[in-house]
C-alpha positions in Angstrom: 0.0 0.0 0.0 1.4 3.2 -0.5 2.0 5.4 2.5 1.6 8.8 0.1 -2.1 8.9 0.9 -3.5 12.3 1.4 -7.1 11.5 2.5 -7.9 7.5 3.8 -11.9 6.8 3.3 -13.4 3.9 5.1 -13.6 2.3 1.8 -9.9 2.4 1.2 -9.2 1.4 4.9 -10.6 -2.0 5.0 -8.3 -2.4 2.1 -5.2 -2.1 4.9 -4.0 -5.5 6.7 -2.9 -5.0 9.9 0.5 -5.7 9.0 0.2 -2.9 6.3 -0.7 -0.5 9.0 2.3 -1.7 11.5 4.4 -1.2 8.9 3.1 2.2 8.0 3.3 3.4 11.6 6.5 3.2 11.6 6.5 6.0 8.7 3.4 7.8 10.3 1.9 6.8 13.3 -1.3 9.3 13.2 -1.9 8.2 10.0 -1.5 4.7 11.2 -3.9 5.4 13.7 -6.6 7.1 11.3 -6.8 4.3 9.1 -7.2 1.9 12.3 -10.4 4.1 13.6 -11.5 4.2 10.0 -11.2 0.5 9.1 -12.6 -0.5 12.9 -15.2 2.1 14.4 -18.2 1.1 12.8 -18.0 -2.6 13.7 -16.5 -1.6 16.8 -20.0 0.3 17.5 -22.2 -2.0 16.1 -20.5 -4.8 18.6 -20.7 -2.3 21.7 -24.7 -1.0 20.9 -25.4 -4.9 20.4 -24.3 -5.2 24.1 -25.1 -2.0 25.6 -28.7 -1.6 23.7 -27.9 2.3 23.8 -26.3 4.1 20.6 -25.0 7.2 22.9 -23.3 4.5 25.2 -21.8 2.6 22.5 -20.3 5.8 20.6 -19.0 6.6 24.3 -17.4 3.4 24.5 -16.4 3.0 21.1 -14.4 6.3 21.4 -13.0 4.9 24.7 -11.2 1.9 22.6 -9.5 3.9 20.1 -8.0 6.5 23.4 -6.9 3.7 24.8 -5.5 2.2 21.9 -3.5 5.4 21.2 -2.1 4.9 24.6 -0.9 1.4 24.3 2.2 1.2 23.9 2.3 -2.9 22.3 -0.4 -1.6 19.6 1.5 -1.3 16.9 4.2 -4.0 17.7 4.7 -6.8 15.2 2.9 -9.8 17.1 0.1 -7.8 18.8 -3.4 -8.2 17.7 -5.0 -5.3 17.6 -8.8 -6.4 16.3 -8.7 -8.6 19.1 -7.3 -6.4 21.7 -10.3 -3.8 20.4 -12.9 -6.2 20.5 -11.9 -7.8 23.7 -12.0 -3.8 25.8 -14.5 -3.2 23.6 -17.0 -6.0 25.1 -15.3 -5.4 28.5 -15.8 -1.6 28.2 -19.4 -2.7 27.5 -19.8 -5.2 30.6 -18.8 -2.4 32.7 -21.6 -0.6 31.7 -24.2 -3.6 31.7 
């Protein structure tokens, strides 16, 4: 993938593997991040308001994720799995709540 982009759609994010965004943080981490929230937030939402039955709660919690996924420091490392890792605080996040 080339790591020129200007503007990243959602379209042109689920296109990324997470190895092509690992790599590409090491380039440009913010826009390593933007094409994670792009290529995740809407199923990340969708999973949360399926647990939480509340679409305010879920876009709380949903924003939550991606803060703490910008403060983790293993994120980006080679053997981390970040859909997992999302989906797992996502549903804990959620529990909380619940």
């Amino acid at each position: 993938m080339s790591t020129n982009l200007r503007l990243v759609s959602s379209e042109n994010a689920n296109s990324w593997t997470e190895e092509d965004i690992k790599r590409l943080h090491q380039e440009n981490p913010r826009m390593a991040m933007e094409l994670v929230i792009r290529k995740y937030r809407d199923r990340l939402f969708y999973h949360a308001a399926g647990i939480v039955k509340d679409r305010q709660e879920a876009y709380d919690v949903t924003q939550e994720v991606f803060i703490r996924a910008m403060r983790e420091k293993r994120f980006f490392d080679e053997d981390f799995k970040m859909k997992a890792w999302m989906f797992r605080v996502t549903t804990n996040l959620c529990f909380n709540l619940v």
